[in-house]
C-alpha positions, 0 to 999 in steps of 0.5 A: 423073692419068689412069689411062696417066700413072699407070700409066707412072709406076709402070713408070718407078719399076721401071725406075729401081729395077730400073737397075744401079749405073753409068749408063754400062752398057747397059740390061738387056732388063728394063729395055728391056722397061719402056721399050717399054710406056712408048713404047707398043711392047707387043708388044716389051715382052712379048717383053723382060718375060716372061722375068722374069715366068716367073722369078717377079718380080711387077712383071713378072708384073703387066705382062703380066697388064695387058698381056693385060687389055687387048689391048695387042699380044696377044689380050685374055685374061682368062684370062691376066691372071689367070694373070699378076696371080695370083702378082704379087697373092700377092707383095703387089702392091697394083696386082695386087691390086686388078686381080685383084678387078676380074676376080672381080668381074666373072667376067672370065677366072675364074668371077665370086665375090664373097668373093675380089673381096672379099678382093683389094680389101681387101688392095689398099687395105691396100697402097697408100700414102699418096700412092696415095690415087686407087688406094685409093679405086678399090679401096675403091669396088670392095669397097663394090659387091661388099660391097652384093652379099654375106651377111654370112657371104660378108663376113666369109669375106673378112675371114678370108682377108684377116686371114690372107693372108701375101704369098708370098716373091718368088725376085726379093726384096722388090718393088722397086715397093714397096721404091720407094715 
């Protein structure tokens, strides 16, 4: 499954967990901000997901940090992303998780350190499910390249922080891409 199907799976899963209980009420801005990243509308989608981000929802806080990782209908800003993916990947977002390893790892918006790379690829691969195996092998690949780049000492810190790392509690609740899953 390519990376674009995959990821607009996952956005139409929180679409559906995020839909109210009669089909017949309209669509919630949430919900209209879900279906425009699908439709590729990113500027709107932004516009329409970025208050629930603010609000503290960590689906909706990964989104926008993929939105600014990759330019779509904004700047890219790495930076950004990190704010984004940042609270998201504290909340046990695993698709949060590792993106936020990839922007350690490689220096991208955060000064480049490899014990947190560690740490976030870690809890990713702890996260993802079993039907996420090409997400968890993603994340296990990047651990292992970090991991040939780290003293044992640098290794075993982020194995401390990972054994003690306990997700933030979320004011939206429980994730409902991971209450979906």
């Amino acid at each position: 499954m390519n990376t674009k199907i995959g990821f607009a799976f996952v956005f139409f899963l929180a679409l559906a967990t995020h839909a109210g209980p009669s089909l017949a009420q309209a669509p919630s801005k949430l919900e209209q901000g879900w279906a425009a990243y699908a439709r590729g509308d990113y500027a709107k989608a932004i516009k329409l997901i970025q208050p629930s981000a603010e609000a503290g929802d960590p689906e909706s806080q990964f989104m926008i940090g993929r939105i600014y990782q990759y330019g779509q209908g904004v700047p890219k800003d790495y930076a950004m992303a990190v704010k984004w993916y940042t609270p998201s990947a504290e909340a046990g977002l695993s698709y949060a998780q590792n993106n936020l390893g990839v922007m350690y790892k490689n220096g991208w918006g955060v000064k480049q350190d490899n014990v947190k790379a560690h740490l976030w690829f870690s809890l990713a691969i702890e996260s993802y499910l079993d039907f996420e195996q090409m997400n968890r092998e993603r994340a296990r690949q990047n651990k292992l390249s970090v991991s040939e780049k780290m003293t044992p000492a640098e290794i075993s810190e982020a194995q401390n922080l990972a054994e003690e790392f306990v997700p933030k509690p979320s004011p939206f609740g429980a994730s409902t891409l991971l209450l979906a899953r």
